[in-house]
C-alpha positions in Angstrom: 0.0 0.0 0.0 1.0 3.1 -0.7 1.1 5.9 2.0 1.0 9.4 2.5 2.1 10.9 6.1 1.4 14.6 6.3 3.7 15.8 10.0 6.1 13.0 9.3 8.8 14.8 11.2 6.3 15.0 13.8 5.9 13.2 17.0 2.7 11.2 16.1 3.8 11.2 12.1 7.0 9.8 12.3 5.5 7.1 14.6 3.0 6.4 11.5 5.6 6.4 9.2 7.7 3.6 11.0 5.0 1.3 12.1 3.7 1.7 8.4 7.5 1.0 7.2 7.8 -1.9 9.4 4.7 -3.5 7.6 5.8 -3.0 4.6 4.2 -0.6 3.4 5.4 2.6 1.3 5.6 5.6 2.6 5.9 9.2 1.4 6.1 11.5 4.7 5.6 15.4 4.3 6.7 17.9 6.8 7.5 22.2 6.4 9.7 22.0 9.5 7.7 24.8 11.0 10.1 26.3 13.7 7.2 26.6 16.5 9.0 23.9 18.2 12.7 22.8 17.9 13.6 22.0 14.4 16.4 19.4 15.4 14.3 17.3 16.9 12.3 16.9 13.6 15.3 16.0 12.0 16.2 13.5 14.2 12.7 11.6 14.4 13.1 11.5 9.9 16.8 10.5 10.8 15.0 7.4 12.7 13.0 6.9 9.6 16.2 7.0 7.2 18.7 5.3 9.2 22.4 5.7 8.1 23.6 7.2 5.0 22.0 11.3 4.1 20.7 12.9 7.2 17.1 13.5 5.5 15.7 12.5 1.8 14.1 15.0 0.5 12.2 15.6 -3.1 10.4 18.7 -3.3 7.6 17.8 -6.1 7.7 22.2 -6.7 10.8 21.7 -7.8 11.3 18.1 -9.6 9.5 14.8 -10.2 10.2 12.2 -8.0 10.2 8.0 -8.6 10.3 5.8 -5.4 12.2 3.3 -7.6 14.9 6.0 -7.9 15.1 8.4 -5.1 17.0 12.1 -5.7 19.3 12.2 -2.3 20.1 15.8 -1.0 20.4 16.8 2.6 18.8 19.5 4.3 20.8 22.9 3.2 20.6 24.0 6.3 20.5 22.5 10.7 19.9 25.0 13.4 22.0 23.4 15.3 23.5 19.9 16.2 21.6 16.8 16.7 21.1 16.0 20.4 23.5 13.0 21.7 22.3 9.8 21.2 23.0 7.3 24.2 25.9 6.2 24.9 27.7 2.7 24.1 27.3 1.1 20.6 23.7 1.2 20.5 22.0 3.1 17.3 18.9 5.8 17.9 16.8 3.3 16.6 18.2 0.2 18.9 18.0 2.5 21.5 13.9 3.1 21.0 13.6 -0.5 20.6 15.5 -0.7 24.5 12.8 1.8 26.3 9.9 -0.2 24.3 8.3 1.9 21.5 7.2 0.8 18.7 8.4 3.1 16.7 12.3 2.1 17.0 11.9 -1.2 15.8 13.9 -2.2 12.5 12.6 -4.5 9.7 12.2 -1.8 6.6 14.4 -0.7 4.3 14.5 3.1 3.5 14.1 2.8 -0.2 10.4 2.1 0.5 10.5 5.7 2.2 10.8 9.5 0.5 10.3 12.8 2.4 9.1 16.0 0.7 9.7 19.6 2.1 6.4 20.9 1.0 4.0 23.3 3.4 0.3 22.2 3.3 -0.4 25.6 2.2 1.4 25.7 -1.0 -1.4 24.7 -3.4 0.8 24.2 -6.2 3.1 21.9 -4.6 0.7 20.3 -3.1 -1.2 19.8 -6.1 2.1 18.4 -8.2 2.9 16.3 -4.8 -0.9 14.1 -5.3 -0.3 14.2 -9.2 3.3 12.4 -8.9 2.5 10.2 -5.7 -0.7 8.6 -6.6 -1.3 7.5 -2.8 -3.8 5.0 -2.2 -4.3 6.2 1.7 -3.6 9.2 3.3 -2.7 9.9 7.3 -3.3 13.7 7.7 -1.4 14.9 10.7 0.3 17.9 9.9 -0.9 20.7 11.5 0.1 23.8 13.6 -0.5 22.8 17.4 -0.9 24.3 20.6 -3.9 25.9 22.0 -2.2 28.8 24.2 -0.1 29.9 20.9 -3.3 29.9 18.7 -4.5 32.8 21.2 -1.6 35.3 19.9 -1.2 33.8 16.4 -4.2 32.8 15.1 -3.2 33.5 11.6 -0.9 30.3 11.5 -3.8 28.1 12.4 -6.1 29.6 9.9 -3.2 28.7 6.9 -1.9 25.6 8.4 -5.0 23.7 9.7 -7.8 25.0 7.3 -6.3 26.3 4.1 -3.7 23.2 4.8 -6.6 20.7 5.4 -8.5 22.0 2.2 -5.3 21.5 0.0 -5.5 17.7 1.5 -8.9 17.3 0.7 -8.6 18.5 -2.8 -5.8 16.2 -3.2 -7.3 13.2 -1.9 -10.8 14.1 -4.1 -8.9 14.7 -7.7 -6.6 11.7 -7.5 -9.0 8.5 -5.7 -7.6 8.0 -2.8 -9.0 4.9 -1.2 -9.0 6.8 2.3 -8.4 9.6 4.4 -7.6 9.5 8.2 -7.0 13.1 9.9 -6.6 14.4 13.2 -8.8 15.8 15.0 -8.2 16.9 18.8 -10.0 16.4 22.2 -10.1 20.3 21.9 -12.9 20.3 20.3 -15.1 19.5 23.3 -14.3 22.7 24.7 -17.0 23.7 27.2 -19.0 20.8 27.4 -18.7 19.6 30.7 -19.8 15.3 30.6 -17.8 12.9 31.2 -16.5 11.1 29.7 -16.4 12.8 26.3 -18.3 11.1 23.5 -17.9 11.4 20.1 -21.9 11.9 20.1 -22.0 15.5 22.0 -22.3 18.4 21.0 -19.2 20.2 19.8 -20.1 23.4 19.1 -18.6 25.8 21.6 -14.9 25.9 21.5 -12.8 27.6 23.5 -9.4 28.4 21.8 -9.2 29.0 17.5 -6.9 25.9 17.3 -10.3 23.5 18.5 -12.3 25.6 16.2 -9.9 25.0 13.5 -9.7 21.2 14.4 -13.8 21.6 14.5 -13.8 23.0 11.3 -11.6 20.1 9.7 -14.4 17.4 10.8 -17.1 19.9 8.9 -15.2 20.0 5.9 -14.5 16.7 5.8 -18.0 16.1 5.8 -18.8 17.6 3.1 -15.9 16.0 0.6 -17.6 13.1 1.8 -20.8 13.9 1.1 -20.0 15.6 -2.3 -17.4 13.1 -3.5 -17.8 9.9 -1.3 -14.4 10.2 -0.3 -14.1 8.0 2.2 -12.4 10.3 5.7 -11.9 9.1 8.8 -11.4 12.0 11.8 -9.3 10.4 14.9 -9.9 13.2 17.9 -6.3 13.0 19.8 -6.4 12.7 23.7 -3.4 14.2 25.0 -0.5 11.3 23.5 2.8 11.5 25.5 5.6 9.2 25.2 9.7 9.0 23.9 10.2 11.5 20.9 7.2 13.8 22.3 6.9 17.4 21.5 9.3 19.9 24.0 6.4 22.3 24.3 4.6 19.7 26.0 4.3 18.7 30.0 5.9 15.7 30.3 9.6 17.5 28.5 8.5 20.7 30.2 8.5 19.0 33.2 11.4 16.7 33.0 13.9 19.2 32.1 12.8 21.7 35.0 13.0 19.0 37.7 16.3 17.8 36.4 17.4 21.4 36.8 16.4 22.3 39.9 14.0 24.6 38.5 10.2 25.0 39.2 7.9 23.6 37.1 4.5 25.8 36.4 1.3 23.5 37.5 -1.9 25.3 36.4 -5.3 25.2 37.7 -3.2 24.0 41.3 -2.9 20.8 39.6 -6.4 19.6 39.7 -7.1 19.4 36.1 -7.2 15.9 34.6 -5.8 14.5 31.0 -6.6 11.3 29.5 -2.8 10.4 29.0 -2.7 8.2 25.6 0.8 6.1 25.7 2.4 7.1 21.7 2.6 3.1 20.9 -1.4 2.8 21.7 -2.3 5.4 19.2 -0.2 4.4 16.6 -1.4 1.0 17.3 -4.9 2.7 16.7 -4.0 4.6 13.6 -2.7 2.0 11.7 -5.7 0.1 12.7 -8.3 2.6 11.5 -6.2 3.0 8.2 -6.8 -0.2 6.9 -10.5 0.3 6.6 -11.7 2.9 4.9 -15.0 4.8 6.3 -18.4 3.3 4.9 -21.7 5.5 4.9 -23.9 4.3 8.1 -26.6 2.7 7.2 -29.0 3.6 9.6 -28.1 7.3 9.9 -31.5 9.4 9.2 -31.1 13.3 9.2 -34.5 13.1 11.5 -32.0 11.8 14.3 -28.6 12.4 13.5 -25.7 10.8 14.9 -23.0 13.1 14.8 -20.3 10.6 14.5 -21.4 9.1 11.6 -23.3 9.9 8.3 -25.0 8.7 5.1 -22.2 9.7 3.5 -18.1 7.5 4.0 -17.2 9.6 7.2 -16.6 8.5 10.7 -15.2 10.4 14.0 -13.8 8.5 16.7 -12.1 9.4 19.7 -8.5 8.0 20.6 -7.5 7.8 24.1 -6.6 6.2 26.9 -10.1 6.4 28.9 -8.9 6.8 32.2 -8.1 10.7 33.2 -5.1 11.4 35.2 -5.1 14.2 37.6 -2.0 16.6 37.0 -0.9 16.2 40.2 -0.8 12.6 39.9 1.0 12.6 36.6 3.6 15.0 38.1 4.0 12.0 41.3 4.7 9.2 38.9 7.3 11.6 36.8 9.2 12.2 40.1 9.1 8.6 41.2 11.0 7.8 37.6 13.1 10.4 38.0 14.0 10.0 41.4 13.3 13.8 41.6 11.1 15.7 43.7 9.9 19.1 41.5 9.5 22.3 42.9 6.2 23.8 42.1 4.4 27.1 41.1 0.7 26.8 41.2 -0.8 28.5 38.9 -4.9 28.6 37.8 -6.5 27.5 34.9 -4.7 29.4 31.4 -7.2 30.7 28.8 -7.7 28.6 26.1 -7.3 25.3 28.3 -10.3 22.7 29.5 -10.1 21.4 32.9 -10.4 17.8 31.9 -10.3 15.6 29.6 -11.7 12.0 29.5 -12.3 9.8 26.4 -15.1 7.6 25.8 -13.1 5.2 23.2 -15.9 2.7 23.1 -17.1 3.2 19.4 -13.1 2.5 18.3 -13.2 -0.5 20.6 -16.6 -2.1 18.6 -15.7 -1.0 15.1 -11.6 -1.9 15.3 -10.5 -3.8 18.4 -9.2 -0.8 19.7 -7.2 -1.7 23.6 -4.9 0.7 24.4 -2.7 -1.6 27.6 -0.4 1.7 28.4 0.0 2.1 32.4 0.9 5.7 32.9 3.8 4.0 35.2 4.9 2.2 31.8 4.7 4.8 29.8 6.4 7.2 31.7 9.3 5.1 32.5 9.8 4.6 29.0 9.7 8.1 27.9 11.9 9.0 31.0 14.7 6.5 29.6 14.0 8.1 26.6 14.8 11.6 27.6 18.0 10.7 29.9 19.4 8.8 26.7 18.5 11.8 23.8 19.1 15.0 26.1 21.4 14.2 28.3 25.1 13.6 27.9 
């Protein structure tokens, strides 16, 4: 099968990409290397992807044609800096992820199935030439700008990356029949509502930062290719995934690095807020699950009594989590105890933009895929903790 991963330098994209690689799948990952976070560490996820040889292959379908028989090698012009160390001893980056236990380090692929493209989501032309040359028969949408405290002072970024992005996907996918579309959503989009656990059936229609109403606006568009074209679209609403190779902007890095320093870490709403944690292997698990069968119209959907995760048309939302919500404070215990670390803490209350909890109702993905994420939060943070010791520190 062939593959497109949109945010392949990304923490839950370059995940895709390997489990997807280790099946034997090919895969054609797609990243802009937006600097909102650091850009080495999205080099070194694709130089997981790659293994030895250039540090990144790159074709930039604006620029030339492409074959996956007969890659065009060329490194990035230009690093911001150095690589993090890799652990030391003999062991390889990608031995080393196969040590802490995520799937995403484990071998079996050879590179040649794999090319990378430089392209931003909001280049229509490049976009357009990228679905022309590729002829992908599934496409795993995660590229998008993230953060919902940033989308409060740059909301421009969100409106170019995660709509007029998402649209240049969805034209893509329409012109050129591919088989299906999976995208990400976010458990943003719940934004006020207040039950518990969140179900896919509520009503989502008051969000409370512009990054959940772009994510909100992604599922209504992708209604409507689906409707229009029958272009089959699954949406997969993310519940806050943690794990080794995880975003820096994030609390568990955050957090790590601050209590390793001395330094205090800031714990808003006094730490009472709770997260449905989601362990990086269980989603990908997930993902690549959900890939494998396209969405089909539901059969018993009536517009008298609409379900709102489902439709006449191909298109399906589901929610991917962990369904059982952590309390902060309880997530910051378990980080100290595999750290060996107590953390200094500022209390703080609850930031604009944010929900005070979070809680998945997964049951849906359970019936229709076999869905079991098996992740302790003890598990999962051990892992990521050996994780960060072995790629930050010397």
């Amino acid at each position: 099968m062939n593959v497109l991963v949109t945010g392949a330098a990304g923490f839950i994209g370059s995940s895709v990409c390997l489990a997807l690689l280790e099946r034997g799948d090919t895969v054609a990952g797609l990243d802009n290397f937006s600097p909102y976070y650091d850009v080495a560490l999205k080099h070194a996820r694709l130089d997981r992807i790659c293994g030895s040889g250039p540090p990144t292959t790159v074709v930039d379908p604006s620029r030339s044609g492409f074959s996956r028989d007969a890659l065009e090698f060329r490194p990035i012009q230009s690093r911001p800096k150095p690589l993090p160390p890799t652990p030391a001893g003999p062991n390889t980056t990608r031995e080393f992820a196969t040590e802490v236990g995520s799937i995403v380090g484990r071998s079996g692929f050879s590179r040649d199935n794999f090319t990378f493209h430089e392209v931003d989501l909001a280049d229509r032309e490049a976009m357009e030439n990228l679905f022309a040359e590729g002829q992908f028969d599934r496409v795993v949408h995660l590229a998008a700008q993230p953060g919902v405290r940033y989308s409060i002072d740059h909301p421009h970024a969100y409106v170019e990356s995660n709509i007029v992005g998402f649209l240049n996907v969805l034209e893509g996918c329409r012109h050129h029949q591919v088989e299906h579309l999976v995208y990400a959503s976010s458990s943003s989009v719940y934004g006020a509502n207040e039950r518990m656990p969140f179900a896919v059936g509520d009503n989502v229609d008051h969000p409370v930062s512009l990054y959940a109403a772009s994510k909100k606006s992604n599922e209504l568009m992708a209604h409507a290719y689906a409707h229009l074209y029958g272009l089959p679209i699954t949406g997969l609403r993310f519940f806050t995934v943690y794990g080794p190779w995880g975003r820096p902007d994030m609390a568990p890095v955050l957090f790590t690095r601050a209590i390793l320093a001395g330094e205090p870490i800031k714990v808003f709403n006094y730490g009472r807020h709770r997260r449905d944690f989601t362990y990086i292997d269980d989603v990908v698990e997930g993902v690549v699950r959900v890939i494998d069968r396209p969405a089909q119209p539901d059969l018993h959907w009536t517009g008298r009594d609409p379900n709102p995760a489902s439709s006449s048309a191909p298109w399906r939302l589901y929610n991917i989590g962990s369904n059982n919500p952590v309390e902060l404070g309880r997530f910051i215990e378990t980080l100290e105890e595999a750290l060996g670390k107590k953390a200094k803490k500022e209390l703080l209350p609850l930031q604009p933009g944010d929900v005070p909890d979070t809680y998945a109702d997964v049951q849906s993905l359970v019936d229709d895929f076999g869905y079991q994420p098996n992740t302790s939060l003890e598990e999962g943070i051990a892992k990521f903790v050996a994780w960060y010791k072995g790629y930050y520190l010397p």
